[in-house]
TORMAR-406616 format. One line per field, with one value per residue (C-alpha): residue in one letter; x negated, y, z; residue number from 0. Coordinates in pm, whole numbers. Each point is the difference from the previous one (the first is absolute). Example, Ala and Ser with C-alpha at 12.3 -4.5 7.8 and 13.67 -1.06 7.14 Angstrom:
2
aa <- (A,S)
X <- (-1230,-137)
Y <- (-450,344)
Z <- (780,-66)
i <- (0,1)
//
This chain:
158
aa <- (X,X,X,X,X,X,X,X,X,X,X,X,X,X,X,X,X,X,X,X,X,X,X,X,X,X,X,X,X,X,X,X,X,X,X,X,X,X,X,X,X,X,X,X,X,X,X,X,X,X,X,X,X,X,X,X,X,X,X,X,X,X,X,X,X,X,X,X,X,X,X,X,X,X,X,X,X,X,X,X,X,X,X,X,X,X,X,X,X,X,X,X,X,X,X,X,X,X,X,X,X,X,X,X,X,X,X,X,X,X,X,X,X,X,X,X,X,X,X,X,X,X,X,X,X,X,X,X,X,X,X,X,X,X,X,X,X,X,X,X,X,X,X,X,X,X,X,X,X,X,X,X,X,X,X,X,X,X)
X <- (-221,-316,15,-153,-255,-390,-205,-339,-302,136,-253,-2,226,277,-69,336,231,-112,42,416,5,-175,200,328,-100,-113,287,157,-210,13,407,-46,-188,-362,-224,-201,-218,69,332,-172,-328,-160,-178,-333,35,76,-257,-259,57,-156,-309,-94,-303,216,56,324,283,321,226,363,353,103,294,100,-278,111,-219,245,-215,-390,-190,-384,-262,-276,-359,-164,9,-101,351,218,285,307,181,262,232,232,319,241,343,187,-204,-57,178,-103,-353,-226,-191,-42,-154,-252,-106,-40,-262,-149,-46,-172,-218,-107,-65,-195,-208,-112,213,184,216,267,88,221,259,311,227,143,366,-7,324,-74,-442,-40,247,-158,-364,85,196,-338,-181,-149,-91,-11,-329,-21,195,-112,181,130,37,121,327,250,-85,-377,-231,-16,-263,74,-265,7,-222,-13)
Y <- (4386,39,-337,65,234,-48,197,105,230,291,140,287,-182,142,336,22,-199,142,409,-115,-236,244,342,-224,-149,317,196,-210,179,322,16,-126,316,-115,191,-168,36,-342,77,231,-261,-1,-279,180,-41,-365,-80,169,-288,-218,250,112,-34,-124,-353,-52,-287,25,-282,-36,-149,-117,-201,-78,214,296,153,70,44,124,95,149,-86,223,-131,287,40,-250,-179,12,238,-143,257,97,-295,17,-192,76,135,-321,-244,107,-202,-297,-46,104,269,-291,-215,292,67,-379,-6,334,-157,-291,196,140,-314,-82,293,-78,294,-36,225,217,341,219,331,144,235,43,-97,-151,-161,-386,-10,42,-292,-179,48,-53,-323,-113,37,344,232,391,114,358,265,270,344,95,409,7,-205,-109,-317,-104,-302,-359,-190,-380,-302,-374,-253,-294)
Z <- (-2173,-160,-264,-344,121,-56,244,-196,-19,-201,-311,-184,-266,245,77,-270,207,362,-52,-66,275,234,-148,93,361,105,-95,257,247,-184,48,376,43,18,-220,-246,-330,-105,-207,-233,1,-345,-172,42,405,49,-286,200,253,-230,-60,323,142,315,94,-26,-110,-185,39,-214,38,-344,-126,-321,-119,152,283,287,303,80,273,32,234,80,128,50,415,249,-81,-256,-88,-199,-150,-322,77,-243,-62,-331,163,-133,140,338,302,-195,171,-229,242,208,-244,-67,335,53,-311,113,364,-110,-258,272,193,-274,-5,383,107,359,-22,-266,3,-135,20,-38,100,344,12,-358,-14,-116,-50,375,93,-308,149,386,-99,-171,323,-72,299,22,80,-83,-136,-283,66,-324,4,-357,41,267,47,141,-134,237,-9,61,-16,76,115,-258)
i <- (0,1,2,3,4,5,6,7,8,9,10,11,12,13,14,15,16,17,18,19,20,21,22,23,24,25,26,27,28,29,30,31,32,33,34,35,36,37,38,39,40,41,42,43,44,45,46,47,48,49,50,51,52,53,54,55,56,57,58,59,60,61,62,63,64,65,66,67,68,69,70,71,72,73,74,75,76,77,78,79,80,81,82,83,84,85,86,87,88,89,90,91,92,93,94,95,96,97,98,99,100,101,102,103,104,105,106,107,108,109,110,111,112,113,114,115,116,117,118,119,120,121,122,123,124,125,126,127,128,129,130,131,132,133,134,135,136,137,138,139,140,141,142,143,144,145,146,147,148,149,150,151,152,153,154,155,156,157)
//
């Protein structure tokens, strides 16, 4: 499973490590037919996370020194958006998405937030089962014109 791996706020001291991990994760998607920006992102971008004037959190998976996981949350609405979950193709199955959407959940416990958010695709092949098996809900759906596949938004209640 997920032994060996430390579960921290990420800093701009990674912005190196993160644009492979998330160029590799996402070409997961990418191949599965799911369009995305994230496997050409460029250092510039997921700095900016770091910079921006919105409140936001970056949390990492690392092990051994090697960052193999991240997610983003987003605190600019009334509740919080997690989003760019990302898991290095080798490691995933081994339960490191779920150790970053348990820290993301109860950062935002922390906050005072009662709720999560978040989106993805509709029939995404394995982050749909991922997010329903973590007791996240559907509550809207984004028609996506531009591709063949529309945008789900889930949420829970924490």
């Amino acid at each position: 499973m997920s032994r060996g791996v430390e579960i921290r706020r990420a800093t701009t001291d990674d912005v190196a490590a993160l644009v492979p991990l998330y160029r590799a994760a996402y070409q997961t998607a990418a191949d599965l037919g799911y369009p995305t920006g994230m496997t050409d992102v460029d250092a510039e971008y997921v700095r900016s996370w770091f910079d921006s004037a919105e409140p936001s959190a970056e949390f990492v998976a690392e092990r051994d020194g090697n960052i193999v996981g991240a997610v983003r949350i987003l605190e600019s609405q009334d509740h919080p958006f997690a989003e760019r979950l990302a898991v290095a193709p080798d490691e995933q199955g081994h339960g490191i998405g779920t150790r970053l959407f348990e820290r993301v959940e109860a950062y935002a416990r922390e906050q005072g937030y009662d709720r999560l958010q978040l989106g993805t695709y509709t029939g995404h092949p394995f982050l749909i089962d991922f997010y329903e098996a973590r007791g996240y809900e559907r509550y809207t759906v984004w028609e996506n014109d531009d591709a063949d596949h529309d945008y789900v938004g889930y949420e829970k209640s924490l």
